[in-house]
C-alpha positions in Angstrom: 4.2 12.5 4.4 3.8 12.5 0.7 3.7 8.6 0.6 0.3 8.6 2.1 -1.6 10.6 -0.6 -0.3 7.0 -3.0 -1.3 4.6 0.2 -4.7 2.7 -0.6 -5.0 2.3 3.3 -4.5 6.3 3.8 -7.0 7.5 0.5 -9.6 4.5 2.2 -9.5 6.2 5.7 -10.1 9.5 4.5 -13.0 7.9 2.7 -11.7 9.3 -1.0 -13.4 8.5 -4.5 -12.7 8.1 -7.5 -9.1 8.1 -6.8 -6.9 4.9 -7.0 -3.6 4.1 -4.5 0.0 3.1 -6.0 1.3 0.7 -3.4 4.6 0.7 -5.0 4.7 4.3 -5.2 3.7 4.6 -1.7 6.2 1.9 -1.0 9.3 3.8 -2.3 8.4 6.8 -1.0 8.0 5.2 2.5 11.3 3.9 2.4 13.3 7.4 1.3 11.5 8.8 4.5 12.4 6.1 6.6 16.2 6.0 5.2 15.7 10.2 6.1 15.3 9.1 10.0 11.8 9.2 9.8 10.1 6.6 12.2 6.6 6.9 11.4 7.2 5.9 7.5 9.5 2.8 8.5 5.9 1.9 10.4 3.8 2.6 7.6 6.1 0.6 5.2 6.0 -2.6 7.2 1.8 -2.0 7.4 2.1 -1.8 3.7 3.5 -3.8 2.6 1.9 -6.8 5.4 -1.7 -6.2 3.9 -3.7 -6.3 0.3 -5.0 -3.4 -1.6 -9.1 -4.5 -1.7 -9.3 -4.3 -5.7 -6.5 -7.6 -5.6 -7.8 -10.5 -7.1 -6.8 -13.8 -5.8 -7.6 -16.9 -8.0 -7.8 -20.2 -6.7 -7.9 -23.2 -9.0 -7.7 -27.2 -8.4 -4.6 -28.6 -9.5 -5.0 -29.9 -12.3 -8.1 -27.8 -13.3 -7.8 -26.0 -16.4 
């Protein structure tokens, strides 16, 4: 499927560098597949779209902390 050359997950497995994923490429791509009948990408778009891509950055501050 052409969504998995923009899936971080994919491009990680087949241990790429230098190359970066679109999740929301990926995403809408997954979902014209799975609207086309296609079972596998429905899967792969739940996956997606349950798990981070490892460069996110979460930031966690105090309330009130400036």
């Amino acid at each position: 499927m052409m969504a998995e050359t923009y899936d971080w997950r994919m491009l990680r497995s087949i241990q790429t560098h230098g190359v970066r994923g679109d999740s929301k490429k990926a995403q809408e791509l997954y979902q014209l597949a799975a609207v086309a009948g296609i079972e596998k990408a429905r899967e792969q778009l739940e996956a997606l779209k349950s798990s981070s891509p490892p460069d996110a950055v979460v930031v966690w501050r105090r309330k009130g902390a400036t």
